[in-house]
C-alpha positions in Angstrom: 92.8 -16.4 -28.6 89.6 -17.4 -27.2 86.7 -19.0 -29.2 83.5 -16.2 -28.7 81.7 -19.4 -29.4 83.0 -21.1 -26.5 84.2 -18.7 -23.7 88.2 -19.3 -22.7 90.3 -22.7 -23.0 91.7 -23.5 -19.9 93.8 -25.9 -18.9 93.6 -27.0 -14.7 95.9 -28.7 -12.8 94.7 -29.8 -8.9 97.3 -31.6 -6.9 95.9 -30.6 -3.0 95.7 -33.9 -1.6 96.5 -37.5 -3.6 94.8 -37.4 -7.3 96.4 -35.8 -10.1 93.8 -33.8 -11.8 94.6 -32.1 -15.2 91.7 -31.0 -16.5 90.7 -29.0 -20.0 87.4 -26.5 -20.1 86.6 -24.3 -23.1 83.8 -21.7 -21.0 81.4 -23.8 -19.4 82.1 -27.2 -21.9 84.7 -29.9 -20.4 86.8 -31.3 -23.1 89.2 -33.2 -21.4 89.2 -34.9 -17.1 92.4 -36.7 -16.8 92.9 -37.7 -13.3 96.3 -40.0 -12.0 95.5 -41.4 -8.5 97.9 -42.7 -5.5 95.0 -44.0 -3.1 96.1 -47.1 -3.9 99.8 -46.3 -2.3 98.1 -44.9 0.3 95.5 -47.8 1.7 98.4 -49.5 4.1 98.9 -46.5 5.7 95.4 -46.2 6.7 95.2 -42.3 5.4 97.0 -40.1 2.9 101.1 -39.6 3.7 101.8 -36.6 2.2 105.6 -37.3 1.0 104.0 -40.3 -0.6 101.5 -37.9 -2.5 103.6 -35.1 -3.3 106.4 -37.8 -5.0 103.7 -39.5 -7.0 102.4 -35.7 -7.9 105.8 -35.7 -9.5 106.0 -38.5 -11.4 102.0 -38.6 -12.9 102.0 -34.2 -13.9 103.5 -34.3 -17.0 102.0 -37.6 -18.5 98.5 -36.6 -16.9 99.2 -33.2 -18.7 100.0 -34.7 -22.0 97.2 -36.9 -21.9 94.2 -34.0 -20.8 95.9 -32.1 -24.0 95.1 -35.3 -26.1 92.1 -36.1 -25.0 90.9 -32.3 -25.3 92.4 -32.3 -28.8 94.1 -29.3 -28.4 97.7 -28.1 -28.6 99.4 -26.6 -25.6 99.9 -23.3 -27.7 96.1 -23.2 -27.8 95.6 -22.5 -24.1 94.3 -19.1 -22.8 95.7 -19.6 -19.3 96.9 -21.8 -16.9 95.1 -22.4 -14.1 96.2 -24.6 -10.5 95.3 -24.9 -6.8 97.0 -22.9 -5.0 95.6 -23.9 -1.8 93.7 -25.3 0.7 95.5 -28.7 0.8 98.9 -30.4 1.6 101.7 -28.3 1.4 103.8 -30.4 -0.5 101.3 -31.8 -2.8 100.1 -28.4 -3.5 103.6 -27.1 -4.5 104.3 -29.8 -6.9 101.6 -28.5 -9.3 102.1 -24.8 -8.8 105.7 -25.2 -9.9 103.9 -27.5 -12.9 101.4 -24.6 -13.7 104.3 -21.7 -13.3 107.0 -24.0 -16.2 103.6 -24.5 -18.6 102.7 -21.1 -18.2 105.8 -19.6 -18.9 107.0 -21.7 -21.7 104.3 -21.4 -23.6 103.3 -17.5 -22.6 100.1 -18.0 -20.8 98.8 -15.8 -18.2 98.7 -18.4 -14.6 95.8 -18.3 -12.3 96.5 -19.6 -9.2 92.6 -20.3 -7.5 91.2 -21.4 -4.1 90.2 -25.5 -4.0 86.9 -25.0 -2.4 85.9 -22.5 -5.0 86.7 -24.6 -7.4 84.5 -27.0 -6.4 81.6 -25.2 -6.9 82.6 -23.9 -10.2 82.7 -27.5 -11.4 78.8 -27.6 -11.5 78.8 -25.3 -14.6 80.0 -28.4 -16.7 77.2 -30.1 -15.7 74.4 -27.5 -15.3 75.1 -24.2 -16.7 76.2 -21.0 -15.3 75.9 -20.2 -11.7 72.6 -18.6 -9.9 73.9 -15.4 -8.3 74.5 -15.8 -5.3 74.7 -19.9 -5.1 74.8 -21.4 -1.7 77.3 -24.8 -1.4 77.6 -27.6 1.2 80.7 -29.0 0.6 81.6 -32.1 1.8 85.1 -33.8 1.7 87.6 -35.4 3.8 89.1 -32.3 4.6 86.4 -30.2 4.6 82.4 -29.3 5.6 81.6 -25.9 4.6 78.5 -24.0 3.7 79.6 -21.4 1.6 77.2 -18.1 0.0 78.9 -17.3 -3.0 77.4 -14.0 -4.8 80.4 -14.4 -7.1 82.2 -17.3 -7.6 85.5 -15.2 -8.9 85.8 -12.7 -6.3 83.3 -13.8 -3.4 82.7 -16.4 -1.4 81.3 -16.2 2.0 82.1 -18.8 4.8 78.5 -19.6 6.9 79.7 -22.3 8.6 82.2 -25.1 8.7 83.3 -28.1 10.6 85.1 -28.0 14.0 86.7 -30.5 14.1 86.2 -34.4 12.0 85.3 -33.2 8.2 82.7 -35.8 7.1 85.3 -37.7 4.9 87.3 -37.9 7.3 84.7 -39.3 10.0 83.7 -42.3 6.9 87.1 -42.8 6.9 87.8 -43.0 11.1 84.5 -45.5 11.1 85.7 -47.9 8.1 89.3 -48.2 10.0 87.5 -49.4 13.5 85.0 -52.0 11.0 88.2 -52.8 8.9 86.5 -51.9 5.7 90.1 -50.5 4.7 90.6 -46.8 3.2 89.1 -44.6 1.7 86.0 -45.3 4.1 83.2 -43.1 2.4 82.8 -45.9 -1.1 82.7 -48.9 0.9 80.3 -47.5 3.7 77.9 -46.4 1.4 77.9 -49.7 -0.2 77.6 -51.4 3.1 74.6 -48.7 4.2 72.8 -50.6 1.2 72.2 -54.0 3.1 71.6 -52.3 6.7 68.8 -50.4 8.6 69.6 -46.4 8.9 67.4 -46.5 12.4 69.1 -49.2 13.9 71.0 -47.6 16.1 70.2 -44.1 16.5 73.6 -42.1 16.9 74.5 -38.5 18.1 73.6 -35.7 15.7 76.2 -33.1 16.1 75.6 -29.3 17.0 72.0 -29.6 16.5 71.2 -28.3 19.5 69.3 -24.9 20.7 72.5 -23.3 21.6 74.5 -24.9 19.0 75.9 -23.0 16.0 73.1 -23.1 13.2 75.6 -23.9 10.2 78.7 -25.6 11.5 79.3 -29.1 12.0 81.1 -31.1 14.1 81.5 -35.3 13.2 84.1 -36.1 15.9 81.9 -37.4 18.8 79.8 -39.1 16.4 83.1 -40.8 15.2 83.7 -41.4 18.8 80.3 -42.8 19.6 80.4 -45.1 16.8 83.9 -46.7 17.8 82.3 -47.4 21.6 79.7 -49.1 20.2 81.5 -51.3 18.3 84.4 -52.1 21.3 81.3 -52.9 23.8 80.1 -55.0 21.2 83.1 -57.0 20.5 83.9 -56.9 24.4 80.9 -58.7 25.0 81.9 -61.2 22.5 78.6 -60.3 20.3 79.1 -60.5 16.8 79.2 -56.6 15.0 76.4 -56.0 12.5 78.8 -54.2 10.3 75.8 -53.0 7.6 73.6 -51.4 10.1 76.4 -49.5 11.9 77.5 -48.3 8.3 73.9 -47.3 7.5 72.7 -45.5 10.8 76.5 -44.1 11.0 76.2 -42.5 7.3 72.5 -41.8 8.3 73.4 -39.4 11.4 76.2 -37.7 9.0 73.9 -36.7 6.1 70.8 -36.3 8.5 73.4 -32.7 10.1 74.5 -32.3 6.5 71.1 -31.7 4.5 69.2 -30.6 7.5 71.5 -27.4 8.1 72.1 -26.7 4.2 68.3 -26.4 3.7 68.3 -24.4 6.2 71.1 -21.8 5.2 68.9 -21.9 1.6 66.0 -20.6 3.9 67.4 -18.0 6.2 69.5 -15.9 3.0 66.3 -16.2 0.6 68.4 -18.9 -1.5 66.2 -21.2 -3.7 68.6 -23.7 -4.7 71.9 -25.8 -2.9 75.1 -26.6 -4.5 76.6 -29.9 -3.5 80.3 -30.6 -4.3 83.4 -32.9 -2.4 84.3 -35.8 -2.7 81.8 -37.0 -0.2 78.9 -35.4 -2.6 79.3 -38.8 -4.1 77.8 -40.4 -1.2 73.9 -41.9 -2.7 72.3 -41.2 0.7 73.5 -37.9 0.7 72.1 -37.3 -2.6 68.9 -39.0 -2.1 68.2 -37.2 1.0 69.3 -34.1 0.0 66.7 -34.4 -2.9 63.8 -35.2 -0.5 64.2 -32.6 1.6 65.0 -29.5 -1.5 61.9 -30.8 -2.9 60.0 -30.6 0.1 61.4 -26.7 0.7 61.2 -25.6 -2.7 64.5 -25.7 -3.2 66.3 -26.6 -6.4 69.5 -29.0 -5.6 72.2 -28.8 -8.0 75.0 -31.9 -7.9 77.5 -32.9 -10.8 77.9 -36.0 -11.5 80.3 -38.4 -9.3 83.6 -37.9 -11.0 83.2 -34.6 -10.8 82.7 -34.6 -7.1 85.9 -36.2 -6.1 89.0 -33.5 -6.8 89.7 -33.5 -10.2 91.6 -30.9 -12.8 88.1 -29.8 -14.5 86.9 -28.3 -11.6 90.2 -25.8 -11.5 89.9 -25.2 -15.2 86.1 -24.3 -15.1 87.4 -21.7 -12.0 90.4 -20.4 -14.1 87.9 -20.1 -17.1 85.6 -17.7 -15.3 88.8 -15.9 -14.3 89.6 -15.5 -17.6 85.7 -14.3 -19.0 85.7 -11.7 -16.2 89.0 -10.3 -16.9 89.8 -11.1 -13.2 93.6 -10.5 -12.6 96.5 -13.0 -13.4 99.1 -14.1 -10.5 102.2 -13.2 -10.2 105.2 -15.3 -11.1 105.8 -15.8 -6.9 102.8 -17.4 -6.7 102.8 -19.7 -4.0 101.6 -23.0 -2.8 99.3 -21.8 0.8 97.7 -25.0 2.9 95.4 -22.9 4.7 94.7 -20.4 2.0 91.2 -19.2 3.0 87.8 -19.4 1.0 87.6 -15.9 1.1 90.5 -15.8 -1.6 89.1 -17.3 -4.5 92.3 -16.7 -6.4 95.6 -15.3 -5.8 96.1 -12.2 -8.1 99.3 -10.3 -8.9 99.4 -7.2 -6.0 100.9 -5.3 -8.5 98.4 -5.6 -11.2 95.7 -2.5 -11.4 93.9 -3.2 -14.5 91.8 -5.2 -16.6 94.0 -5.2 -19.1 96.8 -6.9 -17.2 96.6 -10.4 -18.7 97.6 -8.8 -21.6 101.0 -7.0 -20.0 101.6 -10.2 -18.8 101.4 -12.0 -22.4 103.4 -9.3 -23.3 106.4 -10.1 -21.0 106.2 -13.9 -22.0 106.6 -12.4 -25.7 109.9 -10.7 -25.3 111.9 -13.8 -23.5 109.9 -17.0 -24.3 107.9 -16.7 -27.9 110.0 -20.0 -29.3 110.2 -22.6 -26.6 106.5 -23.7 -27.7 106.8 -22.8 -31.2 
C-alpha cells in the first residue's frame, strides 16, 4: 500500500527516443534514476536510428529495471503502479517499454499508467522543488520538441500555447554541430564551445519575432539555415571558421526566441513563475538568461537539475505518482505505444473505467489470475 508519509511508490519506465530511463518516486521524493543510454551507438550515424534504439531498449529494460529497484531499495511487490511513456516519441522505441510496463504490471498486480512524455517533463520538477503552482506555465525544450505549455493540472490538463514549426531547438544544436563537425549530440558540445566565443559576433535571424508572427511559437529552421551559409561562404572564401563565436551567437539567437517568448506567455495569462524542462533545459545560457530576464519581470523560474532535464525514468514515475494521489484512472491492458500522442492527453486511461475506485477493480483482476508469479 502506499506510505501516508510519502505519497505513492512508483516505478517509471521512459523509452521515447534512445535512453533507457527506469526511474523510482515515492510522492514527490526520488529514490532511484537509473538511466541506460545508446547515444554512443548512435554518433556515426549523425542522429538517432530508431531500430538501433528500439533493439538497445530491449536489451538495457530489464537490467535498468533491476537496478532502479536496487538502488530504490525496494522490492517489485512494493510498487503501487506502473507507470511508462506512452507517447510522443519513436514508435518503436516507445513500444519496447509499454510492453516492459504491461509484463511488470501484470505479474506483479499493479495498476499501469500509461502517461504523455511532455507532461512528464514538467512533473519532474516536483523532485527538485516541491509540488506544482496551479496552473504552471512550461517552455520545453528538446530535440524533438519546443512547446510552451499552461498546465492548470498536470494530471488531466495541459494546454498547448505555442510550439515549434518546424527545427525543435535540439534538433537545430544538433543540425549546427554536424556542419562545424563537433559530432552528435550538438547541444553539450556547443554550449561548451559558446564558453570561448562572443554571443554578438555575428548577429543571426531571430525566428517568428516579428509583428505578424505568432507570439508563442517558434520556428529554428532558417536560423539552422543561415548558420550553415555562413559557414560555406566562409570556407569558400578559403577564411578560416571561428567555430566558438558561431557556436556562441548561434546558441545566443536560439535562447534569445526561447526566454523572450516564455516571459512573455508568464505575462499575458497572469503566470508568476516558468517551468523549464528538455533535454536542452540543460543548456547554461539558457539557464542564465532565462534567470535574468524572470528576475527582471518578477517572475519566479523553476529548473531541475541537469540529469533531470534530459529524459529519464523519474520524470514518468513522478507523473504516474500524481496519477496515483489523485485517483486518476488506470489504462487498460491494450494500451498502446502512440508517436504523436498529443499533450492534451496527459495519460491514457481505461475507456471503460467510470470510477475512482477503479484501480482497485483492476487489482482485483490481477488477484484472481496472477497473486503467485511475484510471491
Amino acid at each position: 500500500m502506499a506510505d501516508s508519509r510519502g505519497g505513492p511508490l512508483v516505478l517509471g519506465i521512459e523509452t521515447s527516443c534512445d535512453e533507457t530511463g527506469v526511474g523510482v518516486v515515492r510522492g514527490h521524493t526520488l529514490l532511484a534514476d537509473a538511466v541506460a543510454s545508446s547515444v554512443d551507438e548512435h554518433a556515426r550515424f549523425g542522429g538517432v536510428v530508431p531500430e538501433v534504439a528500439s533493439r538497445a531498449h530491449l536489451e538495457a529494460m530489464v537490467p535498468t529495471i533491476q537496478r532502479a529497484l536496487k538502488d530504490a531499495g525496494v522490492a517489485a511487490s512494493d510498487l503501487d503502479g506502473i507507470a511508462v511513456t506512452a507517447g510522443p516519441g519513436l514508435a518503436g522505441a516507445l513500444l519496447v517499454g509499454v510492453s516492459a510496463a504491461k509484463a511488470y504490471a501484470y505479474a506483479l498486480g499493479k495498476p499501469l499508467y500509461g502517461v504523455n512524455h511532455l507532461a512528464s517533463h514538467i512533473c519532474v520538477d516536483q523532485l527538485e522543488h516541491g509540488p506544482l503552482p496551479e496552473p504552471t506555465m512550461a517552455l520545453l525544450v528538446s530535440g524533438g520538441h519546443s512547446s510552451l505549455l499552461l498546465a492548470p493540472d498536470i494530471t488531466s490538463d495541459v494546454r498547448p500555447l505555442g510550439a515549434t514549426i518546424d527545427d525543435a531547438a535540439g534538433e537545430a544544436f544538433d543540425k549546427v554541430a554536424r556542419v562545424l563537425h563537433l559530432g552528435f549530440p550538438g547541444g553539450p558540445v556547443i554550449d561548451r564551445m559558446a564558453r570561448e566565443g562572443d554571443p554578438d559576433a555575428i548577429r543571426f535571424p531571430r525566428g517568428l519575432t516579428g509583428p505578424r508572427d505568432p507570439l508563442y511559437d517558434f520556428s529554428f529552421s532558417g536560423l539552422k539555415t543561415a548558420v550553415a551559409r555562413w559557414i560555406e561562404a566562409k570556407r569558400a572564401a578559403g577564411e578560416q571558421v571561428p567555430v566558438a563565436d558561431v557556436s556562441a551567437s548561434f546558441q545566443e539567437a536560439v535562447v534569445d526566441v526561447l526566454t523572450r517568448k516564455a516571459v512573455r506567455a508568464c505575462k499575458d495569462n497572469g503566470v508568476d513563475h516558468l517551468m523549464i524542462g528538455g533535454g536542452v533545459a540543460a543548456n547554461s545560457r539558457l539557464r542564465a538568461m532565462a534567470e535574468r530576464r524572470c528576475e527582471d519581470a518578477g517572475i519566479r523560474l523553476r529548473v531541475p537539475r541537469p540529469k533531470l532535464c534530459t529524459d529519464n525514468g523519474a520524470m514518468v514515475a513522478a507523473l504516474g505518482a500524481e496519477m496515483v494521489a489523485r485517483n486518476r484512472p488506470a489504462s487498460a491492458w491494450d494500451l498502446s505505444a502512440d508517436s504523436s500522442l498529443p499533450v492534451t492527453e496527459t495519460h491514457v486511461p481505461d475507456p471503460h473505467a467510470h470510477t475512482h475506485g477503479h484501480a482497485h477493480d483492476h487489482d482485483h483482476f490481477h488477484e484472481l489470475s496472477k497473486d503467485n508469479l511475484y510471491s
